[in-house]
PDB file of N, CA, C and O in Angstrom:
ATOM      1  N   UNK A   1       0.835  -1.169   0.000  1.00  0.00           N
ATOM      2  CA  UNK A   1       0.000   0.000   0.000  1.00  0.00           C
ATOM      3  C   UNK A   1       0.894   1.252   0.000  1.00  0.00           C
ATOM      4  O   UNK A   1       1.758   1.410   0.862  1.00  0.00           O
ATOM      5  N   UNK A   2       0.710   1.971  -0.799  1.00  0.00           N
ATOM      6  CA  UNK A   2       1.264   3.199  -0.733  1.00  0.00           C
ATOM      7  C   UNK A   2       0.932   4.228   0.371  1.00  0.00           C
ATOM      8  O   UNK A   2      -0.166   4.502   0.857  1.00  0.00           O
ATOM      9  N   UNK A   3       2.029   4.676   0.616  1.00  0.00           N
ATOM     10  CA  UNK A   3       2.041   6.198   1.889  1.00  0.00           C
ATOM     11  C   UNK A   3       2.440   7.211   1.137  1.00  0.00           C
ATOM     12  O   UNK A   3       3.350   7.302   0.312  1.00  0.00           O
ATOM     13  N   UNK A   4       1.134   8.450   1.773  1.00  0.00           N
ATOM     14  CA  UNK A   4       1.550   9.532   1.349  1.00  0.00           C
ATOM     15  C   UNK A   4       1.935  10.561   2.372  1.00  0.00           C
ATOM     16  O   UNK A   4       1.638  10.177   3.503  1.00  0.00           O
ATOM     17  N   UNK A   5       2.621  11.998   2.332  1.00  0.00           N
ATOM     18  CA  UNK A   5       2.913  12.850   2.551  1.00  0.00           C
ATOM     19  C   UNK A   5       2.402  14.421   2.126  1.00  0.00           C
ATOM     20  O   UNK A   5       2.223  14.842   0.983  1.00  0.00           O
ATOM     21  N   UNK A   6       2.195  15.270   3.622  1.00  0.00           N
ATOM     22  CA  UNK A   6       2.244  16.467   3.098  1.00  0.00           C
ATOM     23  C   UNK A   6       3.107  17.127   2.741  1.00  0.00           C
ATOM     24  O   UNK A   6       4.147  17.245   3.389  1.00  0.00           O
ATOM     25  N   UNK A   7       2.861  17.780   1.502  1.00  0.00           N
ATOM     26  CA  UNK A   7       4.499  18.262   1.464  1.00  0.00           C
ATOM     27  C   UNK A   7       4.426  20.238   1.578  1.00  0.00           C
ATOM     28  O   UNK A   7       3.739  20.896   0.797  1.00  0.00           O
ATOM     29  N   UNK A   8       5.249  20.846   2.656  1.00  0.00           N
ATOM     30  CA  UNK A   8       4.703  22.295   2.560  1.00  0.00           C
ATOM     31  C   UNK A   8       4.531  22.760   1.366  1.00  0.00           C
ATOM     32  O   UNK A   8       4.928  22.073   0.425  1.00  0.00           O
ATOM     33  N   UNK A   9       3.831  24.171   1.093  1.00  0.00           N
ATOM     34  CA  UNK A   9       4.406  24.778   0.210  1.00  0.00           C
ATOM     35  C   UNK A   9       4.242  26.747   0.233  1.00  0.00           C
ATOM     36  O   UNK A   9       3.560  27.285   1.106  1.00  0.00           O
ATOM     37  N   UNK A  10       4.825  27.403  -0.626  1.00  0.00           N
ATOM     38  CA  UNK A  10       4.929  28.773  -0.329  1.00  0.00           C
ATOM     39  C   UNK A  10       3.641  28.780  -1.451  1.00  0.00           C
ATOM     40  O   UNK A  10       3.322  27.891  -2.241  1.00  0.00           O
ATOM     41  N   UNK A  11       3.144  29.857  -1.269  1.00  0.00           N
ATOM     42  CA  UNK A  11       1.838  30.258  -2.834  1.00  0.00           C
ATOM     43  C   UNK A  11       2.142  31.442  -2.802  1.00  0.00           C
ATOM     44  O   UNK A  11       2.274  31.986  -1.705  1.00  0.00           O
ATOM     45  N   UNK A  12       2.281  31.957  -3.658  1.00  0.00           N
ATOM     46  CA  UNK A  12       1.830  33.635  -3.557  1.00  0.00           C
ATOM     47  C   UNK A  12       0.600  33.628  -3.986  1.00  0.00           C
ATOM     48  O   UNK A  12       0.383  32.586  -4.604  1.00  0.00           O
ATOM     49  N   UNK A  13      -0.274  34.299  -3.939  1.00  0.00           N
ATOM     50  CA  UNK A  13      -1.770  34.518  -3.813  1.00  0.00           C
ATOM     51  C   UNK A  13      -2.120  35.851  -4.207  1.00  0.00           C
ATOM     52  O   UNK A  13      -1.575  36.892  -3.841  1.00  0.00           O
ATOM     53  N   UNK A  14      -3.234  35.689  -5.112  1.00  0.00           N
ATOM     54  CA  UNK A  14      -3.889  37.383  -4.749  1.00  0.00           C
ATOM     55  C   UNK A  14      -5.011  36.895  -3.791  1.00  0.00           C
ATOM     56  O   UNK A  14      -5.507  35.773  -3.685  1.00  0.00           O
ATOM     57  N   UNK A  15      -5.402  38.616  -2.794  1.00  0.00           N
ATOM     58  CA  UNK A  15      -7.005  38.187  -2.396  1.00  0.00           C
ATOM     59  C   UNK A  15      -8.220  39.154  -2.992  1.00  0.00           C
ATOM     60  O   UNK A  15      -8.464  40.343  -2.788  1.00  0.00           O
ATOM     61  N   UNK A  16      -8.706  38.421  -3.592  1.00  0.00           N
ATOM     62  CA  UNK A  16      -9.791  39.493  -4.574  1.00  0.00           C
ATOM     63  C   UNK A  16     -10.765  40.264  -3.458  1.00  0.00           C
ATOM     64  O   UNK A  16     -10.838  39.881  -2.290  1.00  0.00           O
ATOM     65  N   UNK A  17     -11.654  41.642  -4.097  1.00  0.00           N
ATOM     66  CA  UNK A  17     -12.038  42.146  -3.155  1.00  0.00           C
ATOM     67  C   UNK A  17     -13.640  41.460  -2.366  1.00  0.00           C
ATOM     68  O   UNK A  17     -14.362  41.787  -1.424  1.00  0.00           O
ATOM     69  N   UNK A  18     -13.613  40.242  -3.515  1.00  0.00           N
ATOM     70  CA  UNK A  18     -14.963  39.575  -2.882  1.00  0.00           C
ATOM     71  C   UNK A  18     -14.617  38.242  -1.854  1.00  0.00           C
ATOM     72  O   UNK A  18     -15.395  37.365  -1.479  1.00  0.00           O
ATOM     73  N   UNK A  19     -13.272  38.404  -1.561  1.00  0.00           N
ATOM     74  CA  UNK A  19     -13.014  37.618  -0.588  1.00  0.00           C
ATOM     75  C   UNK A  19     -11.850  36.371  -1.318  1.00  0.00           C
ATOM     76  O   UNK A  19     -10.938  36.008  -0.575  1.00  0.00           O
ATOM     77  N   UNK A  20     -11.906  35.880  -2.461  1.00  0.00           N
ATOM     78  CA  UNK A  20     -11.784  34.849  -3.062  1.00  0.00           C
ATOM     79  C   UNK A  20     -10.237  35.441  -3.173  1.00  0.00           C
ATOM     80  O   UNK A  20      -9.734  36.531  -3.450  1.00  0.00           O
ATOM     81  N   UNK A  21      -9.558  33.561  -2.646  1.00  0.00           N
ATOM     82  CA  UNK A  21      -7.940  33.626  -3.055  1.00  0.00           C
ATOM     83  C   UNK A  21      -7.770  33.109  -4.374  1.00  0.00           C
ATOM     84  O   UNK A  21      -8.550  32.496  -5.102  1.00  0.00           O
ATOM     85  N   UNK A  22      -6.646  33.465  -4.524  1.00  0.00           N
ATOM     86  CA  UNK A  22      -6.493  33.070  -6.348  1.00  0.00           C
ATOM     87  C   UNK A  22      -4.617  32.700  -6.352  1.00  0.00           C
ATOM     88  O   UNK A  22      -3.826  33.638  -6.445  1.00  0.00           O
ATOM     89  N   UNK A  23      -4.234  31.571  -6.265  1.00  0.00           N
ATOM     90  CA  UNK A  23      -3.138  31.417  -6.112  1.00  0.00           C
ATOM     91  C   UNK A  23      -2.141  31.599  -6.977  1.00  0.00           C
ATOM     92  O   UNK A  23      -2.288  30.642  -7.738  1.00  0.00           O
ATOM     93  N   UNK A  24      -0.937  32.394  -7.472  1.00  0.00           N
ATOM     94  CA  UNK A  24      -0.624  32.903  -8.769  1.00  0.00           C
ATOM     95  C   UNK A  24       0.643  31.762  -9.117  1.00  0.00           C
ATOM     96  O   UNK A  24       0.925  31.090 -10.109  1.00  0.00           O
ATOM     97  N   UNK A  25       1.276  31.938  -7.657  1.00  0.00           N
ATOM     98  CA  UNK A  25       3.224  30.907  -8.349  1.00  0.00           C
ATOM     99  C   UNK A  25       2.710  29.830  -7.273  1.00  0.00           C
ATOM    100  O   UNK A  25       1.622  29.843  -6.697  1.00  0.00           O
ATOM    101  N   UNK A  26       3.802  28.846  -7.132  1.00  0.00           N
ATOM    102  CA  UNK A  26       3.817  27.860  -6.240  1.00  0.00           C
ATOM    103  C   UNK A  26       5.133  27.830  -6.254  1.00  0.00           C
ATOM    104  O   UNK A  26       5.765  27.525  -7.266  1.00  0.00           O
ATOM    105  N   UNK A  27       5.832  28.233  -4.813  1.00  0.00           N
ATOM    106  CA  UNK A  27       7.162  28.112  -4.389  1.00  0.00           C
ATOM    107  C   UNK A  27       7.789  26.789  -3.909  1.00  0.00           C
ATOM    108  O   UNK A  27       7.448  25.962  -3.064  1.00  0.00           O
ATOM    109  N   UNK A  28       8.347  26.842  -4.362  1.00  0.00           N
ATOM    110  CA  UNK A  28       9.059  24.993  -3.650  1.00  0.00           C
ATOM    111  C   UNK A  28      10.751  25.020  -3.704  1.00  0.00           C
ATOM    112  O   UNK A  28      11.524  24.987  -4.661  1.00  0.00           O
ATOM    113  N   UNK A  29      10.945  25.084  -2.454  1.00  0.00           N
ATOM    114  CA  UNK A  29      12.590  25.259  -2.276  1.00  0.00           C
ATOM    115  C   UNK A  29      12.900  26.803  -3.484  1.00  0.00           C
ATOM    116  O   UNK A  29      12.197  27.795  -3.679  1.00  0.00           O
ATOM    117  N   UNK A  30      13.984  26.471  -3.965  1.00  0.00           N
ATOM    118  CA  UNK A  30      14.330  27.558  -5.038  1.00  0.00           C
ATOM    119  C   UNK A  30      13.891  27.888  -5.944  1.00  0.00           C
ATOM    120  O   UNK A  30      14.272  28.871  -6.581  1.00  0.00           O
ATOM    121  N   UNK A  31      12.574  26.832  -6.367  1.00  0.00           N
ATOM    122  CA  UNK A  31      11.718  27.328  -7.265  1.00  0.00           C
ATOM    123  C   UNK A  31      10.514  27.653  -7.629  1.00  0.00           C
ATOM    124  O   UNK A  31       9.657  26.907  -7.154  1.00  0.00           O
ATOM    125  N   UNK A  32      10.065  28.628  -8.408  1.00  0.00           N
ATOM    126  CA  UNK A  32       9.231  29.305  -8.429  1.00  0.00           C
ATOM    127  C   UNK A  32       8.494  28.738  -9.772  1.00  0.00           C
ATOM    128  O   UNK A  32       8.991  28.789 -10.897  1.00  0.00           O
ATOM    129  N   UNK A  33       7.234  28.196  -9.451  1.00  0.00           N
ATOM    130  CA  UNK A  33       6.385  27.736 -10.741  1.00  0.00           C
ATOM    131  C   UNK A  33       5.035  28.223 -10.917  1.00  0.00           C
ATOM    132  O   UNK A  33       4.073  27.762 -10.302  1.00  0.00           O
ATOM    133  N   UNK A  34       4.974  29.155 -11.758  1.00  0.00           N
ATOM    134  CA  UNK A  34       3.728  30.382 -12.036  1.00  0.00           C
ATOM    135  C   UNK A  34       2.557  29.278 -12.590  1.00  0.00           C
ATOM    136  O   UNK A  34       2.812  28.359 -13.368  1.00  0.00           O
ATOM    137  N   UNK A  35       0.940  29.630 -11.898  1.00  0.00           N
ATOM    138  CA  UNK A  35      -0.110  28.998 -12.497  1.00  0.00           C
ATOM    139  C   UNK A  35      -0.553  29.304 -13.200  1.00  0.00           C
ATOM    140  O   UNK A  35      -0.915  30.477 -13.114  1.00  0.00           O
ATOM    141  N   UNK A  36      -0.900  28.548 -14.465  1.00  0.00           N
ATOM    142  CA  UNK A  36      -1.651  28.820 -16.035  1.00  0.00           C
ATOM    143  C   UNK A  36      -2.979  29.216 -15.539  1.00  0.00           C
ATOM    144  O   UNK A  36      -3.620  30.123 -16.071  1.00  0.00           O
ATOM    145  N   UNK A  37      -3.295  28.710 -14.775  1.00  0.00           N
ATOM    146  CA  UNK A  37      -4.389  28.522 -14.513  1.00  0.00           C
ATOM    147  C   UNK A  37      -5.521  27.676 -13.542  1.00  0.00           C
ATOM    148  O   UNK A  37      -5.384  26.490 -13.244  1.00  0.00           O
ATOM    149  N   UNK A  38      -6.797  28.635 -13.064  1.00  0.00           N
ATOM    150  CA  UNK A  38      -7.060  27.287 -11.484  1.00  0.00           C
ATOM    151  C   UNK A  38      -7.754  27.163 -12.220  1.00  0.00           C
ATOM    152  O   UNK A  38      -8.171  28.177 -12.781  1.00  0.00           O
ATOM    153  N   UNK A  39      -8.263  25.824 -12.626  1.00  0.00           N
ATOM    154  CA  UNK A  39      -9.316  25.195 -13.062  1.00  0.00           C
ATOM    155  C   UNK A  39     -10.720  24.506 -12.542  1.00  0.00           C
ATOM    156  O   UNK A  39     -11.744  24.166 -13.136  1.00  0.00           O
ATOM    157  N   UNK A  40     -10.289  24.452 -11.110  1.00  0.00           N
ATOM    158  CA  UNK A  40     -11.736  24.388 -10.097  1.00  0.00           C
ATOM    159  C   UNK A  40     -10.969  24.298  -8.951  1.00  0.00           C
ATOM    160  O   UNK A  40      -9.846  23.792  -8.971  1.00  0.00           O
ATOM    161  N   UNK A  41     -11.878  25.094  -7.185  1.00  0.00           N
ATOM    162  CA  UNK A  41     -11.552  25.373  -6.253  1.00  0.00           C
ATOM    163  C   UNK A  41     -12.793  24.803  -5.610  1.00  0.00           C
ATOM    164  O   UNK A  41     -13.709  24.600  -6.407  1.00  0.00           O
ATOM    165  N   UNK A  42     -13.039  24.488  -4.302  1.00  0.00           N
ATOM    166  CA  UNK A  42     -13.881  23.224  -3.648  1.00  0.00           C
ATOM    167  C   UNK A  42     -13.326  23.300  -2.433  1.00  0.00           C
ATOM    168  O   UNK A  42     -12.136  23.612  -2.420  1.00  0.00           O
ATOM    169  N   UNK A  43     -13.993  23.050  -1.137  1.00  0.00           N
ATOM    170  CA  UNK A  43     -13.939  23.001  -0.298  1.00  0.00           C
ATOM    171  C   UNK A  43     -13.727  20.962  -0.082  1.00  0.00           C
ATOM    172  O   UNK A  43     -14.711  20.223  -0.068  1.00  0.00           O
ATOM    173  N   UNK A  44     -12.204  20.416   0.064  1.00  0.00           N
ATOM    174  CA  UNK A  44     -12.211  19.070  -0.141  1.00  0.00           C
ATOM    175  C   UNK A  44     -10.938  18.758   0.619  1.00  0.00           C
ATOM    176  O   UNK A  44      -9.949  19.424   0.311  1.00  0.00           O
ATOM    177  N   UNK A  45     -10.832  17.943   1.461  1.00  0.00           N
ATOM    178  CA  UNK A  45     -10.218  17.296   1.951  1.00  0.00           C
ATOM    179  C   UNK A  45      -9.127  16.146   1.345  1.00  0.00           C
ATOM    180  O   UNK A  45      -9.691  15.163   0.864  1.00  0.00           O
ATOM    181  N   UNK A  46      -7.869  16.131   1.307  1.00  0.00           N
ATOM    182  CA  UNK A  46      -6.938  14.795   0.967  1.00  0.00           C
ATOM    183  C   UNK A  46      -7.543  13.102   1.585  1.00  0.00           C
ATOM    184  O   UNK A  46      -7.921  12.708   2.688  1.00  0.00           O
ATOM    185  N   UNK A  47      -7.435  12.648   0.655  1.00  0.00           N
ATOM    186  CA  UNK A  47      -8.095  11.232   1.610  1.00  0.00           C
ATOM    187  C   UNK A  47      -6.911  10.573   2.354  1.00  0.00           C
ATOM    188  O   UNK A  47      -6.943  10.098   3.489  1.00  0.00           O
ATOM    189  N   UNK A  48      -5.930  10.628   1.563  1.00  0.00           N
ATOM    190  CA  UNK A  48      -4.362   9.931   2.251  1.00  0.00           C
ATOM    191  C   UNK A  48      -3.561  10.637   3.321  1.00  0.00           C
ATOM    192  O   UNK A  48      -2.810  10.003   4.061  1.00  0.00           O
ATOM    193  N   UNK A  49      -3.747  12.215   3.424  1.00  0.00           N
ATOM    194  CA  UNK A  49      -3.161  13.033   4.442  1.00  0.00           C
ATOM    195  C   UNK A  49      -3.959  13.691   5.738  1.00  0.00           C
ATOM    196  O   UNK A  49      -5.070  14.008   5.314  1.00  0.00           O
ATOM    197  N   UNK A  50      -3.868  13.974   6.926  1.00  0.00           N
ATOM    198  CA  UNK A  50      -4.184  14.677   7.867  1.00  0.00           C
ATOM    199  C   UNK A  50      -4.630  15.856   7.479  1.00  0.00           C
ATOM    200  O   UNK A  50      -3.727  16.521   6.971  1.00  0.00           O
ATOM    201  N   UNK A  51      -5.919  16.526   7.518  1.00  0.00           N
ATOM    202  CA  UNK A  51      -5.689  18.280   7.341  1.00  0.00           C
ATOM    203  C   UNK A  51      -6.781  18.722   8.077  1.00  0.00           C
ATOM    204  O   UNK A  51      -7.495  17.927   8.689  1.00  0.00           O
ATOM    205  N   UNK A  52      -6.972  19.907   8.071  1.00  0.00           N
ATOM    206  CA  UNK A  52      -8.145  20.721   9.031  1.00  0.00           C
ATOM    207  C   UNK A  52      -8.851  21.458   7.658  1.00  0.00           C
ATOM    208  O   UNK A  52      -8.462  22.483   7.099  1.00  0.00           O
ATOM    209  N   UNK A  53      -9.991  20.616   7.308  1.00  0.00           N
ATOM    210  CA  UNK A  53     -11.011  21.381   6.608  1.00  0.00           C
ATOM    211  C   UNK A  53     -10.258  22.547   5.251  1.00  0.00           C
ATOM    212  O   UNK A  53     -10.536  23.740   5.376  1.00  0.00           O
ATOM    213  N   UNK A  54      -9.256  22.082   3.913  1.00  0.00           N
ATOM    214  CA  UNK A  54      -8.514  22.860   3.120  1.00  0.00           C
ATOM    215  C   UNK A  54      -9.403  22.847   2.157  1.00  0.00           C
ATOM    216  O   UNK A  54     -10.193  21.912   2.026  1.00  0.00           O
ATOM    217  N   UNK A  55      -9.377  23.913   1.353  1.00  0.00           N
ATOM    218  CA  UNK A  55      -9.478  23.958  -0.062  1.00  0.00           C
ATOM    219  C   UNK A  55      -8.426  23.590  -0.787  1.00  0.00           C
ATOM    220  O   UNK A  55      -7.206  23.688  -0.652  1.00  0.00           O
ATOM    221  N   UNK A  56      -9.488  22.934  -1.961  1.00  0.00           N
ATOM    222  CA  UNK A  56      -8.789  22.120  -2.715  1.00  0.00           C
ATOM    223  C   UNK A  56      -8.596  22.994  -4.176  1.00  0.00           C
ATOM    224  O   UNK A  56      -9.528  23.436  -4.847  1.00  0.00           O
ATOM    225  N   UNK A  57      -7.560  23.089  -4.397  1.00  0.00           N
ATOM    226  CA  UNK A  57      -6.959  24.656  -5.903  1.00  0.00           C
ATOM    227  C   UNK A  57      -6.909  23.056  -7.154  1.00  0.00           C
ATOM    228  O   UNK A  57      -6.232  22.084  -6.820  1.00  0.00           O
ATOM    229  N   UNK A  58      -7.284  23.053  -7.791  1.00  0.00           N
ATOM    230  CA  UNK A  58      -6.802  22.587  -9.115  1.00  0.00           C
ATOM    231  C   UNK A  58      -6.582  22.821 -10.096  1.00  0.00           C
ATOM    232  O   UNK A  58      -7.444  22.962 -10.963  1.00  0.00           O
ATOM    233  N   UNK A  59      -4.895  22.981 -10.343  1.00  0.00           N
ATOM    234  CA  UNK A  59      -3.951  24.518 -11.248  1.00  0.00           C
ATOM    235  C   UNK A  59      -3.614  23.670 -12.404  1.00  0.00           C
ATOM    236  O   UNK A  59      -3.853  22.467 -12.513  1.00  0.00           O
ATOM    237  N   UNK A  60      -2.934  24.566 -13.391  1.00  0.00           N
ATOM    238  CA  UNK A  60      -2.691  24.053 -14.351  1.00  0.00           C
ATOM    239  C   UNK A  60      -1.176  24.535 -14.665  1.00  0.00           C
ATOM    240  O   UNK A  60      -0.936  25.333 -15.571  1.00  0.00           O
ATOM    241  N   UNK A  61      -0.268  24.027 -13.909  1.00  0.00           N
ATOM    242  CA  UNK A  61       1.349  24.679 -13.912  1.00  0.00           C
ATOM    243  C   UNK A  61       2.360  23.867 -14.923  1.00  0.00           C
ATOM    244  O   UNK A  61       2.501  22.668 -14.682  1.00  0.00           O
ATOM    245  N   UNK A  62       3.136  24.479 -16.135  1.00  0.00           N
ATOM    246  CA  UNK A  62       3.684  23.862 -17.161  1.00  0.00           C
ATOM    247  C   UNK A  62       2.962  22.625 -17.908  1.00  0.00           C
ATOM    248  O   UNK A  62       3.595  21.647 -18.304  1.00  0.00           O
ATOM    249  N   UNK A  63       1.294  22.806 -18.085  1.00  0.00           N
ATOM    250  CA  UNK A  63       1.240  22.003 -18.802  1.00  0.00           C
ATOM    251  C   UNK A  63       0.341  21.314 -18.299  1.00  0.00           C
ATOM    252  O   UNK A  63      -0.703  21.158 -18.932  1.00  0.00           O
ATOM    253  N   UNK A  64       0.607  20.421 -16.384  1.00  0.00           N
ATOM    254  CA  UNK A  64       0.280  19.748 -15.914  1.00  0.00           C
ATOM    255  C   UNK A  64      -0.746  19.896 -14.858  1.00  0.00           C
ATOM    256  O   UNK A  64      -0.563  20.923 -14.203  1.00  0.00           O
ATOM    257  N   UNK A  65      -1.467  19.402 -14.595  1.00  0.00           N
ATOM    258  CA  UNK A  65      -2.448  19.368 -13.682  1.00  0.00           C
ATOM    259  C   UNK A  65      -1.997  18.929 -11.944  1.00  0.00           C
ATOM    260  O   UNK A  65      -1.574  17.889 -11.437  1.00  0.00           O
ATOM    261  N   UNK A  66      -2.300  20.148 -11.455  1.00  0.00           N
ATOM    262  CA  UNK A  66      -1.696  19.748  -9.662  1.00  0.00           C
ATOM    263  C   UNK A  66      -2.636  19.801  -8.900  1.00  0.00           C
ATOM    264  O   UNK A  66      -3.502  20.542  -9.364  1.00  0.00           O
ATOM    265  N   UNK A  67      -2.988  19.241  -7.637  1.00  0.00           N
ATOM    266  CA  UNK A  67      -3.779  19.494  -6.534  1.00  0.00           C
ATOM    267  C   UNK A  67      -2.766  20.632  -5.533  1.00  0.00           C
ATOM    268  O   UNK A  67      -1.578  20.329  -5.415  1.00  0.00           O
ATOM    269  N   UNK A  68      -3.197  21.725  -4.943  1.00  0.00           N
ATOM    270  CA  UNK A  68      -2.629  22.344  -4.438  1.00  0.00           C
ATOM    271  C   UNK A  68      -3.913  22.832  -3.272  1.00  0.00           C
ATOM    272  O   UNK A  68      -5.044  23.182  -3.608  1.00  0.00           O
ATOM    273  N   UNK A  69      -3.352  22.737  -1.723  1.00  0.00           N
ATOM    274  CA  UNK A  69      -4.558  22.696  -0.590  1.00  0.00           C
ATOM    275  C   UNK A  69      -4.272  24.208   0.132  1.00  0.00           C
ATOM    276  O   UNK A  69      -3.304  24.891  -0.205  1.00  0.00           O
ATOM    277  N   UNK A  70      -5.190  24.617   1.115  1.00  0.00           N
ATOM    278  CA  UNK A  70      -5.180  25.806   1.687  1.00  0.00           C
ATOM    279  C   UNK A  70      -5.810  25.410   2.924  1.00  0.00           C
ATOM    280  O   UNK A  70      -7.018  25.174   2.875  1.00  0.00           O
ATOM    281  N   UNK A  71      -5.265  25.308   3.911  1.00  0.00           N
ATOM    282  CA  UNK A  71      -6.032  25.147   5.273  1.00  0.00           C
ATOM    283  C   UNK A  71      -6.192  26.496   6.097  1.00  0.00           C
ATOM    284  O   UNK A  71      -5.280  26.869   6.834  1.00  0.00           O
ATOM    285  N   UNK A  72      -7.782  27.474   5.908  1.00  0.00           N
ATOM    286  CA  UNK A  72      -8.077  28.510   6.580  1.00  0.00           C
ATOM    287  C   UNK A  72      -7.319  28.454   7.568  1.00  0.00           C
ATOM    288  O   UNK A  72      -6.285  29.119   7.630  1.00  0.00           O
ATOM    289  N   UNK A  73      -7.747  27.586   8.568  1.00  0.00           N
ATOM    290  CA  UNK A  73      -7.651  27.859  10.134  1.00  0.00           C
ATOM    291  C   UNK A  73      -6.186  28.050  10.116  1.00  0.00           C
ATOM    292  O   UNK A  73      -5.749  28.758  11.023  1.00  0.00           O
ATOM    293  N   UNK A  74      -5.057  27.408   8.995  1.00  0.00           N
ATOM    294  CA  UNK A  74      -4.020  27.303  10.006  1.00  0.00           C
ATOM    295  C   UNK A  74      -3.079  28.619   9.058  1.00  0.00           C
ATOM    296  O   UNK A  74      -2.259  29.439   9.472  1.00  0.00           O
ATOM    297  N   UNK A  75      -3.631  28.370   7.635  1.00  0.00           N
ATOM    298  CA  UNK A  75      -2.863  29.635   6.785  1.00  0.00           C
ATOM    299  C   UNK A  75      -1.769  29.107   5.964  1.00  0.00           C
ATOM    300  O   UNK A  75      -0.809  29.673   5.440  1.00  0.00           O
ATOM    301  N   UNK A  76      -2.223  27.643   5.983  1.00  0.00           N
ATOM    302  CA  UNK A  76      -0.816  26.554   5.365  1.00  0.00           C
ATOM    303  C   UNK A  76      -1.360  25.730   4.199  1.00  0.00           C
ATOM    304  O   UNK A  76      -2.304  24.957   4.034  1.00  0.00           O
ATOM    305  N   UNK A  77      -0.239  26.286   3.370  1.00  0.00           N
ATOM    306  CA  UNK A  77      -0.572  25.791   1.842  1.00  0.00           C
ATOM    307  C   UNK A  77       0.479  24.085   1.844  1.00  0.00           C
ATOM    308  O   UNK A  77       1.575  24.003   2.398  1.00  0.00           O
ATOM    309  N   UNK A  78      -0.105  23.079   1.207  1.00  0.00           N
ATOM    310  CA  UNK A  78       0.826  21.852   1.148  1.00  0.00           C
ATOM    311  C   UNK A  78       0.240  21.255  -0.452  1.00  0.00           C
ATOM    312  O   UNK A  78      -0.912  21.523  -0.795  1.00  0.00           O
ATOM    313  N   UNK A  79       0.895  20.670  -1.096  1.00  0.00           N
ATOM    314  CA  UNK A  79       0.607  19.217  -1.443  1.00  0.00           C
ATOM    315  C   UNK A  79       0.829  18.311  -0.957  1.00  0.00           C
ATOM    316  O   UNK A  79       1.593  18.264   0.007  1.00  0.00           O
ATOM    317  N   UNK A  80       0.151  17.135  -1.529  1.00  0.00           N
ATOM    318  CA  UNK A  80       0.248  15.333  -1.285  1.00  0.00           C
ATOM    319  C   UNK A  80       1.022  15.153  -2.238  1.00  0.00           C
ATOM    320  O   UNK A  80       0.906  15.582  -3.386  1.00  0.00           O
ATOM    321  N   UNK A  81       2.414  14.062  -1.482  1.00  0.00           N
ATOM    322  CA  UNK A  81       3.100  13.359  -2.873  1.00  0.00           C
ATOM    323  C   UNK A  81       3.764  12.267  -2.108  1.00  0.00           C
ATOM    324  O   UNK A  81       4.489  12.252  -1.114  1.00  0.00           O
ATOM    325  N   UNK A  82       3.252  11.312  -2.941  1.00  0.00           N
ATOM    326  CA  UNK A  82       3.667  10.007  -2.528  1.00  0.00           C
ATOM    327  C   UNK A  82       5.009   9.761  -1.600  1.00  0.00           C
ATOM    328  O   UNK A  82       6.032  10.383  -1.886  1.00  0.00           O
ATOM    329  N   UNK A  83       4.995   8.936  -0.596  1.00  0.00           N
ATOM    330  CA  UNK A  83       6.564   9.056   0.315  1.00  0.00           C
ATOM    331  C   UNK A  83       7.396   7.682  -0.708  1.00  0.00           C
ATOM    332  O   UNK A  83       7.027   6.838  -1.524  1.00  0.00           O
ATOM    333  N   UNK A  84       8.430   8.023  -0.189  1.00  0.00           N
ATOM    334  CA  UNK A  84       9.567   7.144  -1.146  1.00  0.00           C
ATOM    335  C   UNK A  84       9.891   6.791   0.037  1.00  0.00           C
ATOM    336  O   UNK A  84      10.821   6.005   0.214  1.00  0.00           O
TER     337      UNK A  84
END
């Protein structure tokens, strides 16, 4: 059975004036990977990881399709990626 992991991450974000975040890059260590595009946002939980109630971002960065999470309460952006 596979194990997964949260893995942190930095977002830069805008916050629009109707409340709504809009996540622009996704930082990871030294790099910086700008979103094409969110393609749907949802209030959804990881089934494989621990979290407190996140939104669920589904971006479209180089091409590829990512899950990227937002947990209100705590202000912490992560993905899930499989542990090695």
């Amino acid at each position: 059975m596979a194990k997964f992991t949260r893995t942190p991450l930095s977002v830069g974000v805008i916050y629009r004036q109707d409340g709504k975040i809009l996540p622009v890059v996704i930082i990871y260590g030294e790099k910086k990977f700008p979103i094409d595009k969110i393609l749907d946002s949802k209030k959804r939980a990881p089934r494989t990881v621990g979290s407190i109630s996140p939104i669920e971002f589904t971006v479209l960065v180089a091409g590829e399709t990512k899950q990227i999470y937002f947990e209100e309460d705590t202000g912490k952006w992560f993905a899930v990626k499989e542990a090695r």
